[in-house]
Structure formats: structure tokens, C-alpha cells
N, C-alpha and C positions, 0 to 999 in steps of 0.2 A: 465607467471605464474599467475595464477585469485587466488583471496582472497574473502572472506564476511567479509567486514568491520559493518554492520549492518544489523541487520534482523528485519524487522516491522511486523505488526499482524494488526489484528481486530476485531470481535466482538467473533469470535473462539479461538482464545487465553484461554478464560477459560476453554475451556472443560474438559481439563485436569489437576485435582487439583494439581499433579504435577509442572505444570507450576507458581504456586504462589510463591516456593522457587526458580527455577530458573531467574522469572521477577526482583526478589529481588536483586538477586546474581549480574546478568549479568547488566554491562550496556550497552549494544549492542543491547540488544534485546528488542524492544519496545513494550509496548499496547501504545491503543490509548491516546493523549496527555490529551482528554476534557472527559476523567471519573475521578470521586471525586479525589481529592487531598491523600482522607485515600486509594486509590487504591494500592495495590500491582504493584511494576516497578514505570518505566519512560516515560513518550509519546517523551523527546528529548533526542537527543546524539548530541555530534562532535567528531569526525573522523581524525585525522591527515594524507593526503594523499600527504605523497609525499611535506611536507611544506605547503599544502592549506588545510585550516582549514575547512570542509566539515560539518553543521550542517544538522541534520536529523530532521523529525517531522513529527511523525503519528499522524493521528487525523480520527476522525469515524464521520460519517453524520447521521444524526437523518431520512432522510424522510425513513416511509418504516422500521425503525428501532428501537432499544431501546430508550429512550427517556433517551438523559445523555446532559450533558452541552452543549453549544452552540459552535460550530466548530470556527466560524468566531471568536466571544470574544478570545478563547482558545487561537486561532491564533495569536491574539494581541497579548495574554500577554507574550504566548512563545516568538515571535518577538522581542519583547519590552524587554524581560530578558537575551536573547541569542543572539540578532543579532548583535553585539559589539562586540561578542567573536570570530566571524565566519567571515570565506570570504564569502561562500555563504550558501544558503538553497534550500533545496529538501523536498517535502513534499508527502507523502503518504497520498491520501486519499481516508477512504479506508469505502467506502457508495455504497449503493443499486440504487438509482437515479439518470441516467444520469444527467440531469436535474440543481441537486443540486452540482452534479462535473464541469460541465460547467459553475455555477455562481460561486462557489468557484473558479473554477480557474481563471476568470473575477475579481472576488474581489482584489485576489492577483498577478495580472499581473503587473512584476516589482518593487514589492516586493520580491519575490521569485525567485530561478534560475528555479525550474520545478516542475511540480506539476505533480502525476501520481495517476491515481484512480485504485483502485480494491477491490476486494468483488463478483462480478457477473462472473467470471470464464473465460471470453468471452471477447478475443482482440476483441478492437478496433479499424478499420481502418483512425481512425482522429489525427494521432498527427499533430501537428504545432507548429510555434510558434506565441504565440500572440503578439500583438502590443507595448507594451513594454518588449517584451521580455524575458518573460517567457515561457518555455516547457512545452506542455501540449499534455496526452495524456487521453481519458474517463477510462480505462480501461486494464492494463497490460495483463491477460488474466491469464488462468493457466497452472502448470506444476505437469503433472501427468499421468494417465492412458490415451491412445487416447479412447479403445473403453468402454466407462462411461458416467455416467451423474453427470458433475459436479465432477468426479473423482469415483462415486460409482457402482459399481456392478448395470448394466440395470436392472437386475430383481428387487432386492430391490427397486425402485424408482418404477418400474410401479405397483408392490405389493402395497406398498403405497399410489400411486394413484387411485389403484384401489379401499382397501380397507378400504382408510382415518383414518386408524389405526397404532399407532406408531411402527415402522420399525427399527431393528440395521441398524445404513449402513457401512457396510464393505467395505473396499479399492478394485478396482476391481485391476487384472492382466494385464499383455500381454505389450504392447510394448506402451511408454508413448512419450512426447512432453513436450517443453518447450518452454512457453510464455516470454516475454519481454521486454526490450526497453534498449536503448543504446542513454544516451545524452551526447551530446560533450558541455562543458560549460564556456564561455570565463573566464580564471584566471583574467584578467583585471577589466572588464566588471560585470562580475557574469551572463551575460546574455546566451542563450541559443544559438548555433550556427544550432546542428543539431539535428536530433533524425533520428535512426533508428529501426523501430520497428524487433522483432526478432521471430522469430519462427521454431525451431528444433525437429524433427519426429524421433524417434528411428523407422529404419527397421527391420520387423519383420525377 
């Protein structure tokens, strides 16, 4: 039997003013951790799985992005307020820049059970685990429409490009996929044993 015990977000979470009374409501459902404090929601959760106590923590990367608090600080202070309460942490980080997922996830190696980046739609072929022992992967990828850009209707996108003038973009049809990962993570330890990345294709 599969459950959602948490669901995180990121810089899209607002689109929909809707979402201002459910981020309130739920605490399952995350924005990112490092927007103002007066932010509508929560950036952390925990999770009772099973007796092990499972902290959550979104958090958004500035390069390339809105420019809001600083990821790493954030990260402290969540750590620092939460990590007492929890057996381990999982962090969602959810930034534009390879670049800046691979040093975060460097910063917090062994601090943290896994660290997963997304925002850019597009698995990536690098999970591992680092050197102490943290799961890391650039990029979960997406789940959505297969034939899309980024999950929207082709034509909308190339309109767009073509005509540098703002575009609705509608959800495209037809037969979708679903992006990833699957880490296995020592109760003892907190460390990371495995990851497998996922990838499932509705036939048309």
C-alpha cells in the first residue's frame, strides 16, 4: 500500500492564490523553508514512519532565482531547531543551478540522510552517495505529460519563443511519466545505503 506523507514545492507554489489557505491549513505540505518568516506555511515537517521519526525540509536556491534568504543560514537554523526532535533529515532542494545543488549538497554531507534537488524537470543520471554519507541526487526530474515541454503544450512554448510575448500555458494531454528516486536509509546510522533512481512511462 504507498501513502504521501509530505509533499514539498517551490518557487510555483504561489501561483495559485488558493494555495495561501491550504499552506496555512496543512502541515504536510511545504514552501520553501528560507522565504520570510511572515510567509504563509511551513518550510519543515516530521513525519512518523513506522516509529522513526522522519524530518522534512524544503528549501529554494537563489542562483538564477528570486532572491530570498540564504539556503545554507536557513539550513542551520532548521537543523539547529529540529534536529533533536528527529532520527533523520531529507532535504528537498528545490534551485535552478546544478552547480549550487552540488555545493549544498557538499555542505551538508553527514549532516543530513539525503538531499534531492528539483525545479529544472529533467532527471538526473548522478545519484550517489557522498562521503559521509549523505544521498544525493542533482535532480528528481518530472511527472507529467511525456510529449511537452516541461509538461506544457509544444505549441505554446515555441509561440513563446517565437514571439517573446507572454503566453497562457496549458497542461498538454496524451500519455505521461513519472520521475523519481527511491532511498533506502540506515535507522541506525541515518546514513544513506542506497538510491534508486525511478522512471515510469504510461503506454499509450
Amino acid at each position: 500500500r504507498s501513502r504521501t506523507d509530505v509533499i514539498t514545492s517551490g518557487n510555483h507554489i504561489w501561483n495559485k492564490k488558493d494555495m495561501v489557505a491550504v499552506l496555512n491549513e496543512e502541515r504536510n505540505i511545504l514552501r520553501p523553508y528560507n522565504y520570510p518568516k511572515t510567509t504563509p506555511g511551513r518550510g519543515f515537517t516530521a513525519v512518523n514512519c513506522d516509529g522513526y521519526r522522519l524530518g522534512v525540509l524544503n528549501l529554494q536556491g537563489r542562483t538564477f532565482m528570486q532572491a530570498i534568504d540564504c539556503p545554507f543560514k536557513s539550513a542551520d537554523e532548521a537543523i539547529d531547531a529540529y534536529g533533536s526532535e528527529v532520527d533523520a533529515i531529507v532535504v528537498d532542494f528545490h534551485a535552478e543551478a546544478t552547480g549550487e545543488k552540488g555545493g549544498f549538497a557538499y555542505a551538508y554531507d553527514g549532516t543530513v540522510s539525503a538531499i534531492f534537488g528539483t525545479h529544472t524537470h529533467v532527471q538526473t543520471a548522478d545519484e550517489h552517495i557522498l562521503p559521509q554519507g549523505t544521498g544525493f541526487i542533482t535532480d528528481l526530474g518530472m511527472t507529467g505529460p511525456c510529449h511537452s515541454v516541461l509538461g506544457v503544450k509544444p505549441e505554446l512554448i515555441i509561440k513563446k519563443l517565437r514571439s517573446k510575448m507572454p503566453v497562457r500555458f496549458d497542461l498538454a494531454s496524451g500519455p505521461c511519466h513519472l520521475d523519481g528516486a527511491v532511498f533506502e536509509i540506515d535507522e541506525k546510522t541515518g546514513k544513506t545505503i542506497s538510491i534508486e533512481r525511478i522512471c515510469i512511462t504510461q503506454i499509450e
